[in-house]
MARDO-435003 format. One record per residue (C-alpha): x, y, z; residue in three letters. Coordinates in steps of 0.05 Angstrom, whole numbers, plus 5000, padded with zeros to 4 digits. Each point is the difference from the previous one (the first is absolute). Layout:
N
+------+-------+------+-----+
! east ! north !   up !   r !
+------+-------+------+-----+
!    X !     Y !    Z ! ALA !
...
+------+-------+------+-----+
//
This chain:
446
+------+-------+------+-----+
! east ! north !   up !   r !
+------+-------+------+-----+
! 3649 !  2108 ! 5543 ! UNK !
! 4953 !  5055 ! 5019 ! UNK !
! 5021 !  4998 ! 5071 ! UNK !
! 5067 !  4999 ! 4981 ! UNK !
! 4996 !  5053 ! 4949 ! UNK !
! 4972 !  5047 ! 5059 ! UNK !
! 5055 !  4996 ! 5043 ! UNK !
! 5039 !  5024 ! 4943 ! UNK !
! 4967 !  5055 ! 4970 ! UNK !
! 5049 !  5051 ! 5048 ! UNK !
! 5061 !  4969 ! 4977 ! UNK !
! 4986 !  4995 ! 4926 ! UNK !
! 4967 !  5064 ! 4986 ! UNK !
! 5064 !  5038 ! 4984 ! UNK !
! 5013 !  4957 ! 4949 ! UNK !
! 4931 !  4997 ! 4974 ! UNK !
! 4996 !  5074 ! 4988 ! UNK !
! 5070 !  5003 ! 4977 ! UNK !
! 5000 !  4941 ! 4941 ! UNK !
! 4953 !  5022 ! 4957 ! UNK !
! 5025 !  5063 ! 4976 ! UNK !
! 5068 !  4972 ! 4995 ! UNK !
! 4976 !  4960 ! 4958 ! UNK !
! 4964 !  5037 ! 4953 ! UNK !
! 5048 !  5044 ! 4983 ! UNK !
! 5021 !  4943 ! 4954 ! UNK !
! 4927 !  4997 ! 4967 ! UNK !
! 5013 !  5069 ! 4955 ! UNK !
! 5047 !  4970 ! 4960 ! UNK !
! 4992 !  4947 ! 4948 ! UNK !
! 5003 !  4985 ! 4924 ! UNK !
! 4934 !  4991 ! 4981 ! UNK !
! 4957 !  4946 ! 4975 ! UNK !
! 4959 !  5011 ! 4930 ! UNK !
! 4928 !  4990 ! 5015 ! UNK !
! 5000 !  4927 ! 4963 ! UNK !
! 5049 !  4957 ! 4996 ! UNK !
! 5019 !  4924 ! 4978 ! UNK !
! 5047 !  4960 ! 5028 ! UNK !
! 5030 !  4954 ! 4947 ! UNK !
! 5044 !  4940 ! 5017 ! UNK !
! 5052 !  4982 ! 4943 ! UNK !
! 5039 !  4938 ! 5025 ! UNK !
! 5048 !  5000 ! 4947 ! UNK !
! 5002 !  5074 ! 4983 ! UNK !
! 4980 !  4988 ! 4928 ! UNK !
! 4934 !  5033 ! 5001 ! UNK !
! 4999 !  5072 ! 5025 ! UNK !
! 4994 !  5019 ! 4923 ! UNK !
! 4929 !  4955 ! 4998 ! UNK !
! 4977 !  5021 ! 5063 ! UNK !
! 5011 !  5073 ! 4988 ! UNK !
! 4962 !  5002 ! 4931 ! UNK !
! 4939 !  4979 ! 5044 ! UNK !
! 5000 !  5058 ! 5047 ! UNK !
! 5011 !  5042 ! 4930 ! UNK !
! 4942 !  4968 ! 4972 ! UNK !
! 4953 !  5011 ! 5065 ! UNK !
! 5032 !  5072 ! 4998 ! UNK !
! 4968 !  5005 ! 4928 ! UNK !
! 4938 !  4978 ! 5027 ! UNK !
! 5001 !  5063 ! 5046 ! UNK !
! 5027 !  4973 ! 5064 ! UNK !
! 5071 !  5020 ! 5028 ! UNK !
! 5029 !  4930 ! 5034 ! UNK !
! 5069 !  4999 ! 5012 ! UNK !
! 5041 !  4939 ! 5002 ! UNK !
! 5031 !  4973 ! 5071 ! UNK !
! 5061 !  4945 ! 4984 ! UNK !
! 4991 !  4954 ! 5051 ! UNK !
! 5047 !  4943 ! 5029 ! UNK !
! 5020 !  4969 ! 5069 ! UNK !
! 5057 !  4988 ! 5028 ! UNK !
! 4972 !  4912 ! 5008 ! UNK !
! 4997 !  5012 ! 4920 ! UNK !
! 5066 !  5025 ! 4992 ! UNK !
! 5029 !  4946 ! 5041 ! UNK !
! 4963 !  4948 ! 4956 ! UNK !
! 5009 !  5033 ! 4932 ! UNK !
! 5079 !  5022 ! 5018 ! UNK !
! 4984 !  5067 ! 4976 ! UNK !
! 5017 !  5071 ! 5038 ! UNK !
! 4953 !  5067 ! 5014 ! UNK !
! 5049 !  5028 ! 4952 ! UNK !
! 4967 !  4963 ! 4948 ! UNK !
! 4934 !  5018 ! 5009 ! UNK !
! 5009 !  5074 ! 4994 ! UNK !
! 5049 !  4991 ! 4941 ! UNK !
! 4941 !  4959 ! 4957 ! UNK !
! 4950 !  5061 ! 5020 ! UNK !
! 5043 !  5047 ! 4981 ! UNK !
! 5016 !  4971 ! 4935 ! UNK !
! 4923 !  4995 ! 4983 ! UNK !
! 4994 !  5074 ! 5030 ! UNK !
! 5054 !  5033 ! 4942 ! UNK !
! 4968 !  4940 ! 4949 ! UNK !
! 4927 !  5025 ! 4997 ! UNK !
! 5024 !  5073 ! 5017 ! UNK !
! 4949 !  4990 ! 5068 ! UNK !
! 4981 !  5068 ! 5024 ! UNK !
! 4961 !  4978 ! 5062 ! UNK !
! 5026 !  4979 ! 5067 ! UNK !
! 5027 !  4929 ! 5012 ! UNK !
! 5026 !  4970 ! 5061 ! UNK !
! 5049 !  4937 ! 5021 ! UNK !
! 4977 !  4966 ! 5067 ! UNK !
! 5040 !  4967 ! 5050 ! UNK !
! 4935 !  4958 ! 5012 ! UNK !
! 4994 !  4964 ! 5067 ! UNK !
! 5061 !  5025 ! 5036 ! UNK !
! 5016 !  5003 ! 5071 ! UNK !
! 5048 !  5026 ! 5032 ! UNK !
! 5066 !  4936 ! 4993 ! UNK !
! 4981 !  5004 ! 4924 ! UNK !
! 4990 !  5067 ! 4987 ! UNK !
! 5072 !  5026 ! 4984 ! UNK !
! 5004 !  4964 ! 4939 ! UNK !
! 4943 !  5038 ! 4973 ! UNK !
! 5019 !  5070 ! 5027 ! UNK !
! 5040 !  5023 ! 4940 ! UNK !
! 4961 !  4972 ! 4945 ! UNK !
! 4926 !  5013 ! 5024 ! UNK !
! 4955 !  5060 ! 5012 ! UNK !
! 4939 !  4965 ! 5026 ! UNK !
! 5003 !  4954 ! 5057 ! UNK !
! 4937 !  4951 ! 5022 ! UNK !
! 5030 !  4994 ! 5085 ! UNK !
! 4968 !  4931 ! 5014 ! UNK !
! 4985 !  4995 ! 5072 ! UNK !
! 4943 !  4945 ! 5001 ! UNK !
! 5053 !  4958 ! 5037 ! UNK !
! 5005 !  5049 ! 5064 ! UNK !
! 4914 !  4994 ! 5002 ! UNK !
! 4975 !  4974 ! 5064 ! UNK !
! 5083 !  4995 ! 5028 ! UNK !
! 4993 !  5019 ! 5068 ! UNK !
! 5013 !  5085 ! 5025 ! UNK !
! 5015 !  5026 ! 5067 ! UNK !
! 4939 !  5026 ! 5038 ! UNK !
! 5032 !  5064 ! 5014 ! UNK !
! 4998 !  5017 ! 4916 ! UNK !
! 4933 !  4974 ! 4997 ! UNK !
! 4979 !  5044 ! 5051 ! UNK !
! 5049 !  5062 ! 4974 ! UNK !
! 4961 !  4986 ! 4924 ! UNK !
! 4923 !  5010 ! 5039 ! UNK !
! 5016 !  5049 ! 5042 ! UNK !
! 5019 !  5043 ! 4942 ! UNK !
! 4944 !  4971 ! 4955 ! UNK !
! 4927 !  5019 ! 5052 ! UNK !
! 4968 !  5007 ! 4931 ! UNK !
! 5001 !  4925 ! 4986 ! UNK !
! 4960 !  4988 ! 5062 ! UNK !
! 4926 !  5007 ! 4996 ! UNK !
! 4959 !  5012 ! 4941 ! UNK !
! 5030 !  5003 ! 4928 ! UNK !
! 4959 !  5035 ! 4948 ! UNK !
! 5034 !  4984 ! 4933 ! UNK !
! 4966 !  5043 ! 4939 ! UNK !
! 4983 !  4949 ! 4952 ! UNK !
! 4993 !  4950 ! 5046 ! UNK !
! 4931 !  4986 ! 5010 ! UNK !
! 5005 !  4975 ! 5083 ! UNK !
! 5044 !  5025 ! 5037 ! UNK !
! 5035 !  4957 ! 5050 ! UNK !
! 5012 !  4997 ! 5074 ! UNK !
! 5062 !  4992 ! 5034 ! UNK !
! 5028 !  4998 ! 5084 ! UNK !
! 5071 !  5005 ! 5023 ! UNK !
! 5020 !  4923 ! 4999 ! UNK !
! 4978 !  4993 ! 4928 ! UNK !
! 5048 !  5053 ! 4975 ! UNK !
! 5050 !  4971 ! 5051 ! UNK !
! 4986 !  4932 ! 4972 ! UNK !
! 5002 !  5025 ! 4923 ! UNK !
! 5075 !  5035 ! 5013 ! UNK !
! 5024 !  4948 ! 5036 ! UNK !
! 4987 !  4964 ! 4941 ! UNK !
! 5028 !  5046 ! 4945 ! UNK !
! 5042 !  5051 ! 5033 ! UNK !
! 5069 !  4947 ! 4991 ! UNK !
! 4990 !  4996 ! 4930 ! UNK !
! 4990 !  5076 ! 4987 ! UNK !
! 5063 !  5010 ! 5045 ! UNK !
! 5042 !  4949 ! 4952 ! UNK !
! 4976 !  5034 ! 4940 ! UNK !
! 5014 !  5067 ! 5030 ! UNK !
! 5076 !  4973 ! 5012 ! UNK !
! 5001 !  4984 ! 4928 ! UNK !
! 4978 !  5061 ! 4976 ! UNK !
! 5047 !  5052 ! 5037 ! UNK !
! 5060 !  4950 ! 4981 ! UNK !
! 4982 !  5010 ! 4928 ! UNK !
! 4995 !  5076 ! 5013 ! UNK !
! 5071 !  5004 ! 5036 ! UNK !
! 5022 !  4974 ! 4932 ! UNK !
! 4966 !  5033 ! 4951 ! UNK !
! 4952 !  5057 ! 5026 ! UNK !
! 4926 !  5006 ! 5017 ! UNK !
! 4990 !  5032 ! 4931 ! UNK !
! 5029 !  4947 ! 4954 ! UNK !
! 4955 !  4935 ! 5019 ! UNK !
! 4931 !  4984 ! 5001 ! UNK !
! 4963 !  4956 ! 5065 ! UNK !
! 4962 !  4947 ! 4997 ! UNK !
! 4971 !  4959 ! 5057 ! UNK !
! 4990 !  4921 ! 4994 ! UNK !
! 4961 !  4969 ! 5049 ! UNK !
! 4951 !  4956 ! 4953 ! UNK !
! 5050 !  4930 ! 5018 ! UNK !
! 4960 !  4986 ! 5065 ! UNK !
! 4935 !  4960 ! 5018 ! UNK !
! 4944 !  5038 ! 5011 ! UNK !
! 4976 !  5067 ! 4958 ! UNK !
! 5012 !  5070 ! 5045 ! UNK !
! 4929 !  5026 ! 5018 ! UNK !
! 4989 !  5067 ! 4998 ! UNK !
! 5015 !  5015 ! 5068 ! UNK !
! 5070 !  4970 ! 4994 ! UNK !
! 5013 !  5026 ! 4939 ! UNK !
! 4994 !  5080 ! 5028 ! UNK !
! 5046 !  4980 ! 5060 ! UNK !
! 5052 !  4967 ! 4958 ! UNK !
! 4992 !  5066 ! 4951 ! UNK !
! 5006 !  5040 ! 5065 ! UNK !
! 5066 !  4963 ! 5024 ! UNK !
! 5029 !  5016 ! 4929 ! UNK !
! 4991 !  5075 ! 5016 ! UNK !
! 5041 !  4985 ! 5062 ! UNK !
! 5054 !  4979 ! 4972 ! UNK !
! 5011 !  5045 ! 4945 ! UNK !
! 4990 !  4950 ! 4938 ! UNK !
! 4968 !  5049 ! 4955 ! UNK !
! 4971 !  4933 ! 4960 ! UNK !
! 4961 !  5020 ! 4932 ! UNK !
! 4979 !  4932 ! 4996 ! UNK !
! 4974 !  4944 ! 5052 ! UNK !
! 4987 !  4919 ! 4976 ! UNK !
! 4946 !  4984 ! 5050 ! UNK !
! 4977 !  4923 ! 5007 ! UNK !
! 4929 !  4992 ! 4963 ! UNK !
! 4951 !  4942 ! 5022 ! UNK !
! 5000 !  4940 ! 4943 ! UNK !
! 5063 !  4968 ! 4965 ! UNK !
! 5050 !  5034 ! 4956 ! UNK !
! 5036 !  4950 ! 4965 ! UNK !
! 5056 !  5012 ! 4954 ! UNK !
! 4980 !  5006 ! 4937 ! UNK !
! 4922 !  4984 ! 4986 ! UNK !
! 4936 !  5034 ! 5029 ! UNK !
! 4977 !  5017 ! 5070 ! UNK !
! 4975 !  4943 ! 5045 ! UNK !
! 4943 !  5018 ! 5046 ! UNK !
! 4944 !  5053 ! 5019 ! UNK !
! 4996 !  5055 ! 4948 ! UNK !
! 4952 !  5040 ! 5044 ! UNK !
! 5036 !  4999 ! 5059 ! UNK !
! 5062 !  5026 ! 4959 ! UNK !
! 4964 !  5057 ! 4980 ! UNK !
! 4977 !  5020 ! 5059 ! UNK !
! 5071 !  4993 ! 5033 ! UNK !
! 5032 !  5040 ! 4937 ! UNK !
! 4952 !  5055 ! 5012 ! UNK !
! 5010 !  5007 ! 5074 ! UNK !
! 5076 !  4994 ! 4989 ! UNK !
! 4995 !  5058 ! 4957 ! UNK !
! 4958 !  5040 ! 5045 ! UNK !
! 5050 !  4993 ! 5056 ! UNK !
! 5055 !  5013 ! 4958 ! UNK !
! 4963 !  5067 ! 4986 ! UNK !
! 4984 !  5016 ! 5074 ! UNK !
! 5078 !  4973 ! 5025 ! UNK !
! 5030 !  5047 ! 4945 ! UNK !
! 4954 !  5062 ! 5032 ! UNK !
! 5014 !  4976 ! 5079 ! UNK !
! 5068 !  4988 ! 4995 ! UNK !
! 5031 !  5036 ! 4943 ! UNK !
! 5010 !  4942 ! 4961 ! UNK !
! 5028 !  5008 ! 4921 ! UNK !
! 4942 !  5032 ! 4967 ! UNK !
! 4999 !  4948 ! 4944 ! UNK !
! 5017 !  4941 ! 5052 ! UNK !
! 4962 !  4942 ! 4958 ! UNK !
! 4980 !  4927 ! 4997 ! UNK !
! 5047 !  4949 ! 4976 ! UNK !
! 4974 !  4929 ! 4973 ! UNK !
! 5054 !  4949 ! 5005 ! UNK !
! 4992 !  4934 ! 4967 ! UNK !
! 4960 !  5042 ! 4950 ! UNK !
! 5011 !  4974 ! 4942 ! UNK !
! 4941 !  4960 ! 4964 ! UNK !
! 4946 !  5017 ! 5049 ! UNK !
! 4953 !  5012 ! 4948 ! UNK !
! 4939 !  4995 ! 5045 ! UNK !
! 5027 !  5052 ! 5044 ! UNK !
! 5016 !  5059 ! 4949 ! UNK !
! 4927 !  5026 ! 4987 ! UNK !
! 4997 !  5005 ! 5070 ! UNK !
! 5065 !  5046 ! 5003 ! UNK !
! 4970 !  5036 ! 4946 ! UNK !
! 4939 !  5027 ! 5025 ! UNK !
! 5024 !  5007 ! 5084 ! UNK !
! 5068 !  5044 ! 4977 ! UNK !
! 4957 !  5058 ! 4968 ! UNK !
! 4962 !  5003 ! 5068 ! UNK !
! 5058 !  5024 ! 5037 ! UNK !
! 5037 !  5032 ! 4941 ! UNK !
! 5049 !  4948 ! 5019 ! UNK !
! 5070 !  4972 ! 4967 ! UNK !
! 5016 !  4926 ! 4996 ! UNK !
! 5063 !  4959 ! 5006 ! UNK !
! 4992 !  4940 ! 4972 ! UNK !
! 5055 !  4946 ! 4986 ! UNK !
! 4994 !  4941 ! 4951 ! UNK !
! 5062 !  4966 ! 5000 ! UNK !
! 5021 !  4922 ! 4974 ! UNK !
! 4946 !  5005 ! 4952 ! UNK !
! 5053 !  5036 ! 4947 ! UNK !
! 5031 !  4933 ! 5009 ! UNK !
! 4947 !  4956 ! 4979 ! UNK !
! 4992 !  5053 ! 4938 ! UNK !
! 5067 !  4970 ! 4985 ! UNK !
! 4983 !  4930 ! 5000 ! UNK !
! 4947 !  5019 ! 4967 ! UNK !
! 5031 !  5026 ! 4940 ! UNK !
! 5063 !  4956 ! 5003 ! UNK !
! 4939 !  4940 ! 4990 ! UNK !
! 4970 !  5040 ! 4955 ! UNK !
! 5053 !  5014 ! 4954 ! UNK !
! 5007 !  4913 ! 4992 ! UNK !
! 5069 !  4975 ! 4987 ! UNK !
! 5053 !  5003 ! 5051 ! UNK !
! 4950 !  5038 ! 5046 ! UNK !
! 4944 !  4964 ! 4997 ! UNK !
! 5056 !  4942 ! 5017 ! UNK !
! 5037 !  5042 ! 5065 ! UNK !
! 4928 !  5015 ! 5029 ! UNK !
! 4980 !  4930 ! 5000 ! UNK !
! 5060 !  4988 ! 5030 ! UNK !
! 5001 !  5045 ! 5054 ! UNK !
! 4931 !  4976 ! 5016 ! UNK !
! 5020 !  4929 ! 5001 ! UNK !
! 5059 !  5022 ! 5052 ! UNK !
! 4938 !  5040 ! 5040 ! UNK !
! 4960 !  4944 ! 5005 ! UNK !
! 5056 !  4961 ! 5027 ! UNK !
! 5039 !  5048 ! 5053 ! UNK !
! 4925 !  5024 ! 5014 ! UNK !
! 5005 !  4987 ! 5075 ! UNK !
! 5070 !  5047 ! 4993 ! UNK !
! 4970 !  5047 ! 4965 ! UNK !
! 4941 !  5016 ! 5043 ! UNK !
! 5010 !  5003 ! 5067 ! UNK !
! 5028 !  5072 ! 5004 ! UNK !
! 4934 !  5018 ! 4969 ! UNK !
! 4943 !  4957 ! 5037 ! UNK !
! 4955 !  5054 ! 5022 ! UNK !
! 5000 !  5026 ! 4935 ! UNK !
! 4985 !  4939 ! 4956 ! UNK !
! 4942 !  4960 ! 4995 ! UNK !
! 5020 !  4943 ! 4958 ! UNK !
! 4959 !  4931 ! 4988 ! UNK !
! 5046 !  4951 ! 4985 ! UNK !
! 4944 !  4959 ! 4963 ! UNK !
! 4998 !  5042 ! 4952 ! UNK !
! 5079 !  5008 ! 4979 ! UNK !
! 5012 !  4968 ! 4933 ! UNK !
! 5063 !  4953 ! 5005 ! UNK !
! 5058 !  5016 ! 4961 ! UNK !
! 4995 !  4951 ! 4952 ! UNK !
! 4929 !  5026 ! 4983 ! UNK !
! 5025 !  5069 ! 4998 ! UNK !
! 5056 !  4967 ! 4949 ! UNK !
! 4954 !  5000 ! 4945 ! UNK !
! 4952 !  5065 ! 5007 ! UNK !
! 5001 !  5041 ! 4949 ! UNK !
! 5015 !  5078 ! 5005 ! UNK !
! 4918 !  5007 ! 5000 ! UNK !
! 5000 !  4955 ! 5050 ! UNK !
! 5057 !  5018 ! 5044 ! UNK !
! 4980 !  5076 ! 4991 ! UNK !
! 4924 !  4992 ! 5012 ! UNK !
! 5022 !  4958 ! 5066 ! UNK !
! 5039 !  5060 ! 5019 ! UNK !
! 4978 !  5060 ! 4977 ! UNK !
! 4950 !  5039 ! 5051 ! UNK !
! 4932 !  4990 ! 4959 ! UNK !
! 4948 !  4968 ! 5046 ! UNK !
! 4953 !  4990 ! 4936 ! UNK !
! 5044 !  4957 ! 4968 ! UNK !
! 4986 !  4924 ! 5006 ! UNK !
! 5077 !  4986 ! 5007 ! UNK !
! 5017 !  5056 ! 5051 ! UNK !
! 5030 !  4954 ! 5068 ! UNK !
! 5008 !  5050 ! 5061 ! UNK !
! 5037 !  4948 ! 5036 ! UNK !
! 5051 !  4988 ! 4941 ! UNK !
! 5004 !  5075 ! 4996 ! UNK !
! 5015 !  5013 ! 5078 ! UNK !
! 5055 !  4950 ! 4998 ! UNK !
! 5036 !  5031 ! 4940 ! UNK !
! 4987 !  5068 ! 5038 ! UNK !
! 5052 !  4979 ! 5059 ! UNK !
! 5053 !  4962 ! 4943 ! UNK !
! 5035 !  5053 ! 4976 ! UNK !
! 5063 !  4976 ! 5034 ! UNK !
! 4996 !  4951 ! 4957 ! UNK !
! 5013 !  5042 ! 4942 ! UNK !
! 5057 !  5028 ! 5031 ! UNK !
! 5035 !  4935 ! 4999 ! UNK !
! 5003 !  5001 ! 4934 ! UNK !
! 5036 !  5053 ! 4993 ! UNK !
! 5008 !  5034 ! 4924 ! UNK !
! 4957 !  4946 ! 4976 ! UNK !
! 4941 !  5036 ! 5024 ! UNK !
! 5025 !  5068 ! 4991 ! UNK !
! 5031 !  4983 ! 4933 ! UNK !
! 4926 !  4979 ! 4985 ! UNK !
! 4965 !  5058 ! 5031 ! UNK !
! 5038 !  5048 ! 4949 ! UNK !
! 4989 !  4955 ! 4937 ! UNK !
! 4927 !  5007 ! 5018 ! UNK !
! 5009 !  5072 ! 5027 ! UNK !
! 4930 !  5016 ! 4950 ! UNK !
! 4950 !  4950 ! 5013 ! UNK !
! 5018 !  4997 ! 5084 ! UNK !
! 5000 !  5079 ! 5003 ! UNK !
! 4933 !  4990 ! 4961 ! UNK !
! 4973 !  4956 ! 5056 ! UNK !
! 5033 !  5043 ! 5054 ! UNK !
! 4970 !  5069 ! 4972 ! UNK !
! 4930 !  4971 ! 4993 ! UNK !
! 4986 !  4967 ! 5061 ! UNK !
! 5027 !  5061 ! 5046 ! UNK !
! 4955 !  5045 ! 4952 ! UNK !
! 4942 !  4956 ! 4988 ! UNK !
! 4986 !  4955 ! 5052 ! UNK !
! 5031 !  5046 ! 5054 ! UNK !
! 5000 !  5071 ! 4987 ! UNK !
! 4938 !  5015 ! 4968 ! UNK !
! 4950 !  4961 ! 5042 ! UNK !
! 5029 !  5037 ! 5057 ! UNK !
! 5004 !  5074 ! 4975 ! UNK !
! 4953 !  5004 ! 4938 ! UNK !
! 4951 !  4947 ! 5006 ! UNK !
! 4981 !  4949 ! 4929 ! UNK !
+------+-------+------+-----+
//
């Protein structure tokens, strides 16, 4: 690649010098991003209500989060619903609890065949590229993206980071060759969604946390380079952390090494921004956040460090919250979530495979059906509910729920009919465990 890369250095140098600023003509204009923000998932657009009155209550508590409506266009298809929907329910809760603070609806991992949908109905748009990573690039842009990047070659001094690391020609070749596709595809998606609405009416976010192996810091400062390139003036990037993040319970692997690769994401955020002229308030985002209890003390203490902002999304677990309070109500909900889990446990093949690198269940330890049959609500509900103290609590049971929500859909106005007759005690649930479990450990501290 090198020697290849040499022989077109003459060739390619126009358009090194001549992309960049093309580029970043695009990267003054942009809605921006409130320093924290949630991303809440609400399958069936019942809870926007619930989940707002948590980011109320954390407001109370003296922090400003603002609420980020999440949903895919893979949940759409399996729910039947439209983007349409989603901002409707937010805006309803919005005029409801007379919400002065910011709020956002996010066309969450779009690309660029799916996007259009969205485009109407969303001002916040997560561009998933972790597809395009590792797809193979021409040499000549490899080359054109080092020859106008000298400053990744050689030594890196990041401040904050406590060595600084080494780097030679082929390594940065090696590291865009890698990433450079994916930044390309998200860049396509973004200017599409610009043609149609304007640079100043949607907020970026970049996805690349779906892959294998975490970005080191190294990588991470190219890919954040590359971004500048093409004009994505991203407030928010989802990097991939080492350790599991499974939907819907706590963090799988070494806390340690997460914090150091938090902090030194952060600091070359920090230097990127400077470099490159970057969003000033570019920030972190956590996907798969939700319930990674062991994780948010960690956020707590790195984010001051940096002065930094956090996007963090949490998800299916307003879904559970409505099991949870469908079972605890008893009666006809206590009887639809045993049902649903009996259909779970059946169709579980079905029902996982789209999400296999984000599950971790042990099929030992599934009840059967006809055990779940007779639970109780305490029983059902300490099964389910997120409490690792209780004796009941099954994070297996609670993982497989997490991906059934399309089973819920099949029932139609059953389950929304039973959602409103229990609007109290699941908006209860809903409110406490966003406020509780999830917003205070990360923001205030217990």
């Amino acid at each position: 690649m090198a020697k290849e890369c040499r022989k077109r250095q003459l060739r390619v140098r126009r358009v090194a010098l001549f992309m960049a600023p093309a580029a970043n003509r695009f990267m003054r204009h942009f809605k921006p991003l409130e320093k924290f923000s949630l991303g809440v998932g609400d399958r069936f657009a019942h809870q926007a209500k619930a989940q707002l009155r948590a980011c109320q209550l954390i407001a109370r508590d003296g922090v400003q989060v603002v609420p980020v409506w999440n949903k895919s266009n893979r949940e759409h298809s399996f729910i039947g619903s439209e983007p349409s929907d989603v901002r409707a329910a937010a805006q309803a809760a919005v005029q409801a609890l007379n919400w002065q603070g910011g709020w956002h609806v996010d066309a969450d991992h779009i690309r660029l065949e799916t996007v259009d949908r969205f485009i109407p109905h969303s001002d916040f748009f997560t561009l998933d590229a972790a597809d395009f990573i590792g797809q193979p690039v021409s040499p000549e842009i490899v080359c054109a993206f080092v020859d106008r990047h000298p400053e990744l070659v050689g030594k890196i001094t990041i401040p904050q980071i406590v060595a600084s690391f080494q780097t030679d020609r082929a390594e940065i070749e090696r590291i865009a060759g890698k990433f450079l596709l994916a930044v390309q595809e998200a860049g396509k998606t973004y200017r599409h969604i610009a043609s149609k609405k304007g640079n100043e009416t949607f907020i970026a976010e970049l996805s690349l946390d779906e892959t294998d192996a975490p970005q080191t810091p190294p990588e991470l400062l190219v890919i954040l380079a590359a971004i500048a390139d093409e004009g994505i003036p991203a407030q928010t990037i989802a990097p991939k952390f080492t350790g599991r993040f499974n939907k819907g319970v706590d963090y799988v692997g070494d806390l340690a090494q997460f914090e150091r690769e938090f902090h030194d994401d952060l600091a070359v955020i920090a230097f990127a921004v400077e470099r490159y002229d970057l969003p000033a308030k570019l920030k972190l985002s956590v996907h798969s956040g939700s319930d990674k209890f062991s994780l948010y003390p960690i956020i707590r203490r790195t984010l001051p460090k940096f002065d930094a902002g956090l996007h963090i999304k949490t998800a299916g677990t307003t879904w559970l919250e409505e099991l949870i309070g469908l079972a605890e109500a008893g009666g006809e909900g206590l009887v639809l979530a045993k049902e649903i889990y009996g259909s779970a446990i059946e169709h579980a093949d079905e029902l996982t495979a789209p999400y296999a690198s984000v599950i971790d269940i042990d099929r030992t330890k599934l009840p059967s059906a006809s055990e779940v049959a007779c639970w109780s609500s305490e029983q059902f509900t300490g099964a389910l509910r997120h409490d690792r103290q209780h004796p009941l609590f099954n994070s297996s049971f609670r993982q497989l729920l997490h991906v059934s929500f399309k089973l819920a859909a099949k029932r139609g106005t059953q389950y929304l009919d039973l959602l409103e007759a229990n609007a109290e005690i699941v908006g209860r649930n809903v409110t406490e465990n966003l406020h509780v479990r999830h917003l205070r450990p990360q923001f205030i501290g217990d």
